[in-house]
BALUM-982809 format. One record per residue: residue in three letters; x negated, y negated, z negated of N, C-alpha, C, O in turn. Coordinates in steps of 0.05 Angstrom, whole numbers, plus 5000, padded with zeros to 4 digits. Layout:
N
ALAXYZXYZXYZXYZ...
This chain:
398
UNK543449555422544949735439547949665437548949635415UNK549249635458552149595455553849715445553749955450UNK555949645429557349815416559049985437559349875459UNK560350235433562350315444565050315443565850345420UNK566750305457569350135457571250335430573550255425UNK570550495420571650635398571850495376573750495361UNK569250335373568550285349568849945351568249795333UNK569849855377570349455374573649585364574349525342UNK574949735377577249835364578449915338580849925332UNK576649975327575949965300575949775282577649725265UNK573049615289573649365276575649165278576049055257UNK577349065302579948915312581449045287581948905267UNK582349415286584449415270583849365245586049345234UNK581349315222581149305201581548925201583248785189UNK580148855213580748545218583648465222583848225216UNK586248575229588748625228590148645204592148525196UNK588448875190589548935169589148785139590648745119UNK587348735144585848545123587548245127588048115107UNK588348155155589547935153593247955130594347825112UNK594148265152596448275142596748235104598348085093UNK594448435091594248385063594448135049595448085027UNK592847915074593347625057595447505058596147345041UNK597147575085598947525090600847545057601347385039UNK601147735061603047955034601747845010602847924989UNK599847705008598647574976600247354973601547304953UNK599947175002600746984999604346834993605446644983UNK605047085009609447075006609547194979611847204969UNK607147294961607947414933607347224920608147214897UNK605747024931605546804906607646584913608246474892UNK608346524926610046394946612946434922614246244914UNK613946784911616446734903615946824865617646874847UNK613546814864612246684836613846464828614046284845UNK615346444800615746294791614046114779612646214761UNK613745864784611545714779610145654791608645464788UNK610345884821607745804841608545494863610745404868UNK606445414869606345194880608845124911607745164933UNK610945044911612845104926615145274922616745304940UNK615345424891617445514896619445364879618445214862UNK621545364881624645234870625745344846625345544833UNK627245164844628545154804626344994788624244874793UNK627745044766627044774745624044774735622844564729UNK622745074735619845094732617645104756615345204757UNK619244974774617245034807615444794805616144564800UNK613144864810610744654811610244564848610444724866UNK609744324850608744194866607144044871607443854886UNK604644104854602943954865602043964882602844144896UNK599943774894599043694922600243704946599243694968UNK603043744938604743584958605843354953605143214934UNK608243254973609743074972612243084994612343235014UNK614442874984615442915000617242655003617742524983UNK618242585024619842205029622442285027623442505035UNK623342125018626142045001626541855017624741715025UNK629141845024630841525038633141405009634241514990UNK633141215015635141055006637041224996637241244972UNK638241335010639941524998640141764987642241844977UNK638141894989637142034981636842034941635842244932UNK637241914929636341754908638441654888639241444899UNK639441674871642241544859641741514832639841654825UNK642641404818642541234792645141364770647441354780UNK644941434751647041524737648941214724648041044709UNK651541214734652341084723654941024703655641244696UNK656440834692657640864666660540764681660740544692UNK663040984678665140914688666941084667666241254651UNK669740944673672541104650672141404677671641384701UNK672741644660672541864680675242054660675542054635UNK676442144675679042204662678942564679678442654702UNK680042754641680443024657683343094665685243044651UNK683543194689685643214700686543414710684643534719UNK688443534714690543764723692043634752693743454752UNK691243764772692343764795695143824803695844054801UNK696143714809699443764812700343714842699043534854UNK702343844858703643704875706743784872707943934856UNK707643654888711243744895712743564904711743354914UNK715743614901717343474924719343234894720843334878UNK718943004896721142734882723942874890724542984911UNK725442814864727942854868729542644845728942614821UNK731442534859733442494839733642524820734142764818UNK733542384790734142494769735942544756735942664734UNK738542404773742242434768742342364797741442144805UNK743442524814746442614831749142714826750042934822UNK749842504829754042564821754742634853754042474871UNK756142864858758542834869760442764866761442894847UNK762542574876764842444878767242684884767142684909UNK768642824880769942934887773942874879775042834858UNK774742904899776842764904779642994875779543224867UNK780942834871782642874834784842984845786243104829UNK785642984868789142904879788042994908785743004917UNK791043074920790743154948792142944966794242884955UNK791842844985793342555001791442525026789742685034UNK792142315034791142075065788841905043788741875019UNK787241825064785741615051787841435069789041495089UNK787941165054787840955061785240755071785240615092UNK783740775056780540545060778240705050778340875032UNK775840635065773940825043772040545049772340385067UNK770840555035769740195034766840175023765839975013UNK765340455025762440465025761040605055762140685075UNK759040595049756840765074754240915058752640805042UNK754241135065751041175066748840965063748440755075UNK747441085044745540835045745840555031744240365033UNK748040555017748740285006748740264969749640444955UNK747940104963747840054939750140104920751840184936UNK751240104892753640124890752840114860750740214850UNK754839984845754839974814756840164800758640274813UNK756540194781758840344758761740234760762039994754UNK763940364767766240284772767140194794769440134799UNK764440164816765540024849767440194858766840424860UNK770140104867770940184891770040384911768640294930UNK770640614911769840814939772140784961772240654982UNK773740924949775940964967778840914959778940774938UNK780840974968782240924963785441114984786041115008UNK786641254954789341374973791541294979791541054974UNK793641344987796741344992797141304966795341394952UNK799141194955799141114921802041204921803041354904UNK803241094941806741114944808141274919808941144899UNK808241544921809441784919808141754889809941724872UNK805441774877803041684842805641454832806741494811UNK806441234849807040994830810141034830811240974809UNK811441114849814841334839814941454820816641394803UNK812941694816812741754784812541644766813741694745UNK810641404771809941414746812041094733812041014710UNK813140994752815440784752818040964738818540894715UNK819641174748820241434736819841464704821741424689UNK817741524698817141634681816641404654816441464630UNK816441134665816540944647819440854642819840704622UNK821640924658824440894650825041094638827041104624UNK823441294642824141554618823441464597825441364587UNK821341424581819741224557822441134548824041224531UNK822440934565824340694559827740874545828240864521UNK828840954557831141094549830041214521830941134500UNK828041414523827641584492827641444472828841514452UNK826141164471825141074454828240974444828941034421UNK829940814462833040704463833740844440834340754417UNK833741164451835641434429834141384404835241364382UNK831341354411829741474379831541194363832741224342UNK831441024373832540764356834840824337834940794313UNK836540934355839540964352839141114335839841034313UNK838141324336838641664316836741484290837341474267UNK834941374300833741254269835941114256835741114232UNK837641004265839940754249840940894241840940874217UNK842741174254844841344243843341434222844241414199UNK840841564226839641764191839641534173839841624150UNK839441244174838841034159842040994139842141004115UNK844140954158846340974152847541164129848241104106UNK847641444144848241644132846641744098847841854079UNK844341664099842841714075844341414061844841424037UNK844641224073846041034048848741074037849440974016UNK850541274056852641354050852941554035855041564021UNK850941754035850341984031849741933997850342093980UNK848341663992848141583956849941533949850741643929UNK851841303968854841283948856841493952859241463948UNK855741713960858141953962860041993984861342193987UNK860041784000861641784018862042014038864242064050UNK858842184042858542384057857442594048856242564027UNK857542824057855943044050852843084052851443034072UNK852343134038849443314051849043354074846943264084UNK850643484089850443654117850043434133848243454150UNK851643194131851342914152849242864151848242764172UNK847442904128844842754127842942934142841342854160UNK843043134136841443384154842143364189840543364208UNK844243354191845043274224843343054239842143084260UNK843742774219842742554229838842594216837142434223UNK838442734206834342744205834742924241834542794262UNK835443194241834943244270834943164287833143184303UNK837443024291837742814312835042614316833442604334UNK835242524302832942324301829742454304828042294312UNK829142644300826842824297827242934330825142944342UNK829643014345829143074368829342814394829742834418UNK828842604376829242284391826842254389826242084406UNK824542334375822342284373820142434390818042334398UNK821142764395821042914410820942804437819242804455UNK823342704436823342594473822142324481821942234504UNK821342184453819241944462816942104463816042014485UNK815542264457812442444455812642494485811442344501UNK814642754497813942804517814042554547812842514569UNK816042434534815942224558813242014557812241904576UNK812541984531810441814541807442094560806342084582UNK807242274539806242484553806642434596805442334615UNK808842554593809642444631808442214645807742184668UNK808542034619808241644642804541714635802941654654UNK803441824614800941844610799741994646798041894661UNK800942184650800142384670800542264705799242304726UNK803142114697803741974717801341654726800841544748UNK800941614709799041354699796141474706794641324719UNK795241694698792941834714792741914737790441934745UNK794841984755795042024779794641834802793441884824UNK796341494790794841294799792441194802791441084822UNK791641244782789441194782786541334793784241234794UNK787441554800786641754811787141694843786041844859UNK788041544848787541394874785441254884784241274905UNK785041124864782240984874780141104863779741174840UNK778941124879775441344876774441124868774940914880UNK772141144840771340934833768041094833767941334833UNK765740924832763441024827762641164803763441034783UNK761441384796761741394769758541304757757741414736UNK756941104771754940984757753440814771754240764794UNK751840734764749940584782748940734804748440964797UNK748440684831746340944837746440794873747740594879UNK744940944889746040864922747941204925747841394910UNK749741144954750341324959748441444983747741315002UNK747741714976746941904995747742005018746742035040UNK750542085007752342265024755042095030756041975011UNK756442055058759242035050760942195065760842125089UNK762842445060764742625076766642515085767842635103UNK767442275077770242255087770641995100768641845101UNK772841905111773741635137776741575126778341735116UNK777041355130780341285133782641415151782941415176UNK783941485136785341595144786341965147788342095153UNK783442015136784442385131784942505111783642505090UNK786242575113787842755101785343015072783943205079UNK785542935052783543005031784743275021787143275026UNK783843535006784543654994782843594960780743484954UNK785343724941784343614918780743804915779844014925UNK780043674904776143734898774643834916773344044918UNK775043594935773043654958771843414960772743184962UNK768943544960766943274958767143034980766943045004UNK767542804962767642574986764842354981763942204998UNK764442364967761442234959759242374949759942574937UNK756542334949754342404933753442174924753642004941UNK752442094901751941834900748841854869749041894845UNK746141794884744341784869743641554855744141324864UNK742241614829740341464817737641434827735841604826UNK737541204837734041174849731741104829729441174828UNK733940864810731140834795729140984777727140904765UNK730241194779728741344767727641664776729641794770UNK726341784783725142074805724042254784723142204762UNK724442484795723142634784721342824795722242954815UNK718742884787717243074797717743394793718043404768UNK717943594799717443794784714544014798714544084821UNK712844084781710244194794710144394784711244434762UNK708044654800707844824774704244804766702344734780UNK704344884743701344924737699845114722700445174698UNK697645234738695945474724696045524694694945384678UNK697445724687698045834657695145684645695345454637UNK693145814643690845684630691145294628691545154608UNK690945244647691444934640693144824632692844594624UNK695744974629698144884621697144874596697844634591UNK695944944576696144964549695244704539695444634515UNK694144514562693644264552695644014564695043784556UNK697844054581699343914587702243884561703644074552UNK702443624554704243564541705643314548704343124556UNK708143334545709643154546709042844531708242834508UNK709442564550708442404547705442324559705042084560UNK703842454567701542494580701942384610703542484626UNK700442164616700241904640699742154667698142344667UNK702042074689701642264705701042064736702841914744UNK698742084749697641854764698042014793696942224798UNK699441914806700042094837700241964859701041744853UNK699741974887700141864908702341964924703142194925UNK703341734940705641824956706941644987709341584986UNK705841595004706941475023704241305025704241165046UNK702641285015699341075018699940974998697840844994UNK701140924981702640824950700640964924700041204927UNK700140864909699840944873701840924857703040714856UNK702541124843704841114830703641164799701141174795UNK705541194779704741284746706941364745708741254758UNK707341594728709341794721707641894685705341914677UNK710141924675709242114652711342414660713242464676UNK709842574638710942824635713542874605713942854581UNK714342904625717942874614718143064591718143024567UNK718243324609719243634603717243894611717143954635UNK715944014593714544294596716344544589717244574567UNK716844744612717444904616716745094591714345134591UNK717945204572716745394543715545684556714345824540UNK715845754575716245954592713746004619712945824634UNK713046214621710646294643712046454662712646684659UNK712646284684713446534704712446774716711746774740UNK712346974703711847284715710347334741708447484743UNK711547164760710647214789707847084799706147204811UNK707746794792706346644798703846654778701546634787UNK704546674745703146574718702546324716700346234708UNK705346124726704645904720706845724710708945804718UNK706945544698709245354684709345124699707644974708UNK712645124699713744874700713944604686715244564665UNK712244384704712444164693714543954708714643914733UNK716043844688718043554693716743304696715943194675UNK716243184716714942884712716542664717717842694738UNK716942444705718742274718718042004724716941824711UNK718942014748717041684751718941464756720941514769UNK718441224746720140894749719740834766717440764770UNK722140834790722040694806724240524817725640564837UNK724240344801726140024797726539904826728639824834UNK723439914847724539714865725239964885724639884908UNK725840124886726340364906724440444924725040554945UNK721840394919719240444933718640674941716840734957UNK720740834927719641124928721741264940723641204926UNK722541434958723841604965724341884957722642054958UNK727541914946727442174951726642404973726242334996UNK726442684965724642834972721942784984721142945001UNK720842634979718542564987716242754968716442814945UNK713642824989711943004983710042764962709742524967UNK708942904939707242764925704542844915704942774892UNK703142894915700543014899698842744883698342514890UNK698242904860697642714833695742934812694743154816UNK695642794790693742884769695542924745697942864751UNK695342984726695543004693693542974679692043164674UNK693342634665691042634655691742694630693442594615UNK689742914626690543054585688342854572688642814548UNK686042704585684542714573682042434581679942484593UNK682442274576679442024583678041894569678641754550UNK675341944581672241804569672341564575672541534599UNK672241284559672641074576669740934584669440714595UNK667741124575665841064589663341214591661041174582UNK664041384604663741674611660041604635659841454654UNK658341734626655841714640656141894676655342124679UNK656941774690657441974717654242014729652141884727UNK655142254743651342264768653742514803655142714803UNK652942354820654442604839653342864840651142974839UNK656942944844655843244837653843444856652743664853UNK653843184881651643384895648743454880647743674884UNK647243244859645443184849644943454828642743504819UNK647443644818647543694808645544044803647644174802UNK644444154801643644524816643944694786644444634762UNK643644854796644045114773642045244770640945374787UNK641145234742638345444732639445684738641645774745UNK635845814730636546174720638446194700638846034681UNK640046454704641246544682641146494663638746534655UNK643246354637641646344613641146044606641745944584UNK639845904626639645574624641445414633642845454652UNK641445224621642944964627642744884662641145004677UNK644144724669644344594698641544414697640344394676UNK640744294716639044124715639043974742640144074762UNK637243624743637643514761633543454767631843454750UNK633443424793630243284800630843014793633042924800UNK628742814776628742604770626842534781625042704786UNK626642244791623842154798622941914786623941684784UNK620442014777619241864753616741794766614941954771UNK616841454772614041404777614041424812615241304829UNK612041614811610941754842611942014846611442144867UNK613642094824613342454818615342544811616342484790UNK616242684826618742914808618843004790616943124780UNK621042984779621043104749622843274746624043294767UNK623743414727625643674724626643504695625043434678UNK629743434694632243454670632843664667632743804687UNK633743764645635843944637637743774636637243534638UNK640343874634642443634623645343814619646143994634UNK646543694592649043784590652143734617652043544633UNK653243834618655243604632657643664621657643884610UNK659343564622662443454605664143404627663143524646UNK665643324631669143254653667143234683664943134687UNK668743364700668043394730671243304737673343364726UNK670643144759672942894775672243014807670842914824UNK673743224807672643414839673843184858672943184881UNK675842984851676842944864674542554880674842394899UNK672442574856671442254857667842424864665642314862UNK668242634870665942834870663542794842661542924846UNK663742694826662442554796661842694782663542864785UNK659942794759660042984739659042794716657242624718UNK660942864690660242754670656642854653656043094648UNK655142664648652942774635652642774601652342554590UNK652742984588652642764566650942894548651442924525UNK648243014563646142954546644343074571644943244588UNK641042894564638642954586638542694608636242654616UNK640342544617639442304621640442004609641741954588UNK639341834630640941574614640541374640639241444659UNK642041074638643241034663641140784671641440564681UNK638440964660635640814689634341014696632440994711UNK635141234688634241434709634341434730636741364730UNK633741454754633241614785633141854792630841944790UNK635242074805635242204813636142284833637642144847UNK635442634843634942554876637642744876638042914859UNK639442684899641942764911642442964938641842874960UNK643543214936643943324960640943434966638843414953UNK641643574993638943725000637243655008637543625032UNK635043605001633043405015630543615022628243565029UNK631743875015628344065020628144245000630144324988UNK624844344994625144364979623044234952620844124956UNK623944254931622244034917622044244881623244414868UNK619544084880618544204850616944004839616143804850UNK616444094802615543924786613543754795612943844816UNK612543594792610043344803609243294831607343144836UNK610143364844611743364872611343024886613342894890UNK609642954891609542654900611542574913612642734930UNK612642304909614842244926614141934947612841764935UNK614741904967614641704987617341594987619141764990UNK618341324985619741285002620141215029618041085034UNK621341225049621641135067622740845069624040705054UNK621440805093621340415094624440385108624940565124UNK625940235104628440195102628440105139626839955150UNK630940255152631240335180629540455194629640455219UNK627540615177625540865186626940995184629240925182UNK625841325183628041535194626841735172624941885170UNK629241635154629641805125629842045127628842125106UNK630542275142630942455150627942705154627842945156UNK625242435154622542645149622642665118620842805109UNK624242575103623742645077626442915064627342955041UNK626843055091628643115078627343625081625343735073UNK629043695090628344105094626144095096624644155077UNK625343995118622543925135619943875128618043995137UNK619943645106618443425095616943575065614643555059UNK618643695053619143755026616344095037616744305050UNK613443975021611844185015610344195049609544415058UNK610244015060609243975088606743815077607043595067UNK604143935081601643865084600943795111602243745132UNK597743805104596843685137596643865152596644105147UNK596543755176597143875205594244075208591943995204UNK595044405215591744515217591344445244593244415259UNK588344395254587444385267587344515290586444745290UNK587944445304588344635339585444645352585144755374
């Protein structure tokens, strides 16, 4: 007898429900640790597999890996003199430029001398006369004290002729004093460099008119720059002076050490000032120029690397670990790691593998312990071994 449509309604929904339950068995074993497909270092995979490309796959290998402190900032000068003018006058010549080389003692400029060498011509016929008197008054006290033994004179003559002579000596002091002052003033004409360096800056031209200490030159030291950076209080505690400071600048490599550490944490930021200074003999390097570089505190010179993509993170509690492939099969490392080079993307290993291991890089899916692996045939399309591939059985049946 046929059923009635109450009861096919019936059975449909228990047949519904019964599916949904397996449904729900199956996503609970699914995030089982251990169960077949799920991820981290205790996930099992058997009776799957999954293809790996060429790249997919990387080799741990043995390189110098160096820890480093990130730095950037602006090169500066490590001596700038201003030239500033001694005396007030006309220039006569100024006989540098911007931009030009210049040694210790070169020639800058040069003033009106006229009015410097009157004085000080002046002031050497002053000399000249004092010293005349000092002569004279010395003969007379010479005299008088010989007269003064055979009685000839008093006491008092001899006391007359020491003053005399004592204020003859007086007027050689200040007059050489005068020709001294006068003799600096000349000289004070010609602006001389006060070191090695190029000039930066130049204010002034032939012919104007100067007030005394107003800057007429800037004149730098190139061969030598300085960095100044700041760096995160915490890392500072390992930067010290003398420590190899490796930086780029213009498409250039440069080396710098660390000069000068700031004793001091600035308040605002919480971070210290570092001095770096770098040699630069053939002038390769420009002031203010932008630089970013490292501080190496610290290098392995042969440090076990694996990329850090290769790298994942256990549960709570455990070590990092990498998939190895051993054989046909995935395998699970634990592994220590030591110095990370964010900048060479690298992580140091230094315990759990060794450098004939194989392991697998970046995201390729997902993958667990014994996990069969394929490679792909080289200019096939590496890419089925990758989200997709990873725990893909056979095709069900349509």
């Amino acid at each position: 007898m046929p059923r009635s449509v109450p009861t096919l309604r019936a059975a449909a929904l228990a047949a519904l429900l019964a599916g949904a339950a397996a449904c729900s068995r199956d996503a609970e074993g699914a995030r089982t640790p251990g169960a077949p497909g799920a991820g981290g270092p205790g996930a099992a995979g058997g009776g799957r597999s999954v293809t790996l490309a060429a790249g997919d796959v990387a080799t741990p290998r043995r390189t110098p890996l160096e820890e480093a402190i990130p730095i950037t900032g602006t090169l500066a000068p490590l001596e700038r003199a201003e030239v500033r003018a001694r005396l007030e006058g006309d220039l006569v010549g100024v006989y540098v430029r911007e931009g030009e080389p210049v040694r210790a003692g070169q020639l800058l400029a040069r003033f009106e001398a006229a009015d410097e060498a009157g004085v000080q011509q002046s002031a050497r016929a002053d000399l000249a006369a004092a010293q005349s008197e000092l002569s004279t008054a010395q003969w007379n006290l010479d005299q008088t004290r010989e007269l003064q033994r055979e009685g000839a004179v008093p006491e008092r003559d001899v006391r007359l002729a020491e003053g005399a002579a004592a204020a003859a000596r007086a007027r050689v002091s200040a007059a050489q004093s005068r020709l001294r002052t006068a003799s600096s003033s000349v000289a004070d004409t010609r602006v001389l460099a006060p070191g090695t360096g190029v000039v930066e800056r130049r204010a002034v031209n032939p012919g104007e008119h100067v007030s005394r200490g107003a800057t007429m030159f800037t004149v730098v030291r190139g061969s030598m720059l300085e960095l100044t950076a700041s760096v995160p209080e915490r890392a500072a505690v390992a930067v010290q002076p003398g420590q190899p400071v490796r930086f780029a600048s213009g498409g250039r490599e440069f080396t710098g050490r660390v000069a000068r550490v700031n004793p001091s944490v600035d308040p605002a930021s919480r971070s210290v000032r570092v001095y770096v200074q770098v040699p630069n003999p053939d002038g390769a390097l420009r002031a203010g120029s932008f630089a970013a570089g490292r501080i190496v505190s610290r290098t392995v010179p042969d440090a076990l690397v694996v990329p850090a993509a290769a790298l994942r993170e256990g549960r709570e509690g455990t070590r990092p670990f990498v998939y190895r492939v051993q054989g046909d099969e995935i395998t699970v490392a634990e592994v220590t790691t030591g110095l990370r080079d964010q900048a060479a993307g690298v992580v140091e290993i230094v315990d759990g593998l060794t450098d004939e291991d194989r392991i697998v890089v970046g995201n390729v899916g997902m993958l667990g312990r014994g996990m069969k692996v394929r490679m792909a045939e080289p200019g096939g399309r590496g890419g089925q071994g990758g989200a997709g591939a990873a725990g893909r059985g056979p095709a069900a049946p349509r």
